[in-house]
C-alpha positions in Angstrom: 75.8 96.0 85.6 76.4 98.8 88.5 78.8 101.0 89.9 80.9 98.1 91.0 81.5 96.9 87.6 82.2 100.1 86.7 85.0 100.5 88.9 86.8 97.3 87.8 86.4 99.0 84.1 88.7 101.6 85.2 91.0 99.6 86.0 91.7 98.7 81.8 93.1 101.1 79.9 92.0 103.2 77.2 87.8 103.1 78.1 85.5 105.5 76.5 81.9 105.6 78.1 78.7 107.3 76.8 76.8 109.1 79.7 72.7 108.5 79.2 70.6 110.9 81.3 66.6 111.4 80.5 66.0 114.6 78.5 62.6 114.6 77.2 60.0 115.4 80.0 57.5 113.3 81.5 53.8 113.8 82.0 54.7 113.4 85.6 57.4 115.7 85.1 55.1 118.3 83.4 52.6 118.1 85.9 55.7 118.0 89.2 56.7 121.2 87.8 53.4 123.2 87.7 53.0 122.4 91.1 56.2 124.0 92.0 55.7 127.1 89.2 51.9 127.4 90.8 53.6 127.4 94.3 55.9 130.0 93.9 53.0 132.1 92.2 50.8 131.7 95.1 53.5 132.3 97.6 55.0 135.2 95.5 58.7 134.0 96.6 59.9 135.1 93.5 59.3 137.8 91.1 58.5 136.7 88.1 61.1 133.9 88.0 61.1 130.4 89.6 64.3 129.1 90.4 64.2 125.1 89.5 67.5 123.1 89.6 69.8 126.1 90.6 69.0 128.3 87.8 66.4 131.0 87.6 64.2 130.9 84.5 61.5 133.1 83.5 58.4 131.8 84.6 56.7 129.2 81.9 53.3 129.9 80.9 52.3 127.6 78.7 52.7 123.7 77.9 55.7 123.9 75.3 57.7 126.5 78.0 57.5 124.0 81.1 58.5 121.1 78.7 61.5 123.9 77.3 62.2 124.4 81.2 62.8 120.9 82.2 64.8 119.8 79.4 67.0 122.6 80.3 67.0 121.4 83.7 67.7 117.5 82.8 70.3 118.8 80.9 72.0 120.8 83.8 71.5 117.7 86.0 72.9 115.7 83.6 76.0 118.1 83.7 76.4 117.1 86.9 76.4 113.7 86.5 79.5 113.5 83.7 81.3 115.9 86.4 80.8 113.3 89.0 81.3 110.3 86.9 85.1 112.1 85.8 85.6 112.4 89.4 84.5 108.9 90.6 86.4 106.9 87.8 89.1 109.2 86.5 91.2 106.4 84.5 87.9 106.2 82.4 86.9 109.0 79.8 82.9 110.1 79.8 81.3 111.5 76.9 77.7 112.8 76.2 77.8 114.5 73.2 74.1 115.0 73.2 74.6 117.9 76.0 76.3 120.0 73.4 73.6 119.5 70.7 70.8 120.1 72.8 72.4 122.9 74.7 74.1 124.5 71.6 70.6 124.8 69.8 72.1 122.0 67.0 68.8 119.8 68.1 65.8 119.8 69.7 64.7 116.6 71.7 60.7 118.4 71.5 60.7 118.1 68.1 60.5 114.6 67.0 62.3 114.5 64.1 65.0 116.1 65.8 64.5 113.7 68.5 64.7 110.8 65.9 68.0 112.4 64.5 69.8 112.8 67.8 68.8 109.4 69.2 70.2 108.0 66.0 73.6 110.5 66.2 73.9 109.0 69.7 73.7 105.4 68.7 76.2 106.0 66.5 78.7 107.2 69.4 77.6 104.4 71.5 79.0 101.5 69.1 82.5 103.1 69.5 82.5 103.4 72.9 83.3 100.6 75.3 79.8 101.2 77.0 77.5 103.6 78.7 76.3 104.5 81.7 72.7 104.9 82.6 72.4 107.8 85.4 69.6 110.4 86.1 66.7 108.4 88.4 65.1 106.5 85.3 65.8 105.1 82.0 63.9 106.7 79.3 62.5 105.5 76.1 65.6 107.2 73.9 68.1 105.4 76.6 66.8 101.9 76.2 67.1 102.7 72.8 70.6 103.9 72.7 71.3 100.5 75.5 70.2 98.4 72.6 73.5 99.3 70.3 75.5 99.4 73.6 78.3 96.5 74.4 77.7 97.1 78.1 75.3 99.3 79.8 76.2 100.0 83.6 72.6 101.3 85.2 73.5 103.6 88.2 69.7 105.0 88.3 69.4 103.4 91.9 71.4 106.3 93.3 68.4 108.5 92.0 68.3 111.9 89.8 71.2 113.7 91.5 74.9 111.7 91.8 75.7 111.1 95.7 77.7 113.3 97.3 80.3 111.5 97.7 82.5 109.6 95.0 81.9 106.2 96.6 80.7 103.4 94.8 78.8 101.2 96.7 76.2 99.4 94.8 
């Protein structure tokens, strides 16, 4: 389903949607931001920090830091997403209780028990609700999962990793 679909959703009453975003990092991901980390060394634009996504970090050093880095950052970016998607369809109530696991420090998505635990938490939420929207550029391996349990999945990963800028809909 897309945004369209979506839309006519909002028109029932009483919807609850899951937001999926990707968390865990990619290899491509991994290897996009040590490009951008080695950049702002080499240019010395920033002091110590490199500001990714809006935020400024310390600078990651090794392998388990950049992988920290961007999950931060998907979760940040997915932030935005649940602030559009209230926006866009207000009659419909968005939910992504994963943000305030990961974010809190209740779970770890590098750790793969963790990973196992919260994927599982999540599919749990996703049979109450009345579907769930897949946002964020891609659909991960933990979001096909989750789409598995889902009764509808709307996939608005064509608009890329950032929402548009403006609350249309036009699939």
């Amino acid at each position: 389903m897309t945004g369209l679909e979506l839309y006519s959703h909002s028109l029932l009453e009483d919807q609850l949607w899951y937001v999926a975003h990707p968390v865990h990092p990619t290899d491509e991901e991994v290897a996009a931001f040590r490009v951008r980390r080695d950049e702002a060394y080499t240019a010395e634009r920033v002091a110590g920090c490199l500001l990714f996504s809006d935020r400024t970090f310390m600078v990651p050093k090794n392998d388990h830091e950049v992988r920290e880095a961007i999950v931060r950052d998907n979760i940040a970016n997915a932030k935005v997403w649940l602030a559009w998607l209230t926006r866009a369809f207000p009659t419909i109530t968005f939910i992504a209780p994963w943000i305030a696991a990961l974010d809190g420090g209740g779970d770890n998505d590098l750790d793969p028990a963790m990973r196992a635990r919260g994927i599982r938490d999540c599919c749990r939420t996703i049979r109450r609700c009345s579907g769930m929207v897949h946002v964020g550029g891609r659909v991960s391996s933990g979001m096909t999962e989750e789409a598995k349990v889902a009764a509808q999945v709307v996939d608005l990963t064509f608009f890329g990793r950032r929402p548009p800028a403006t609350l249309e809909v036009n699939p």
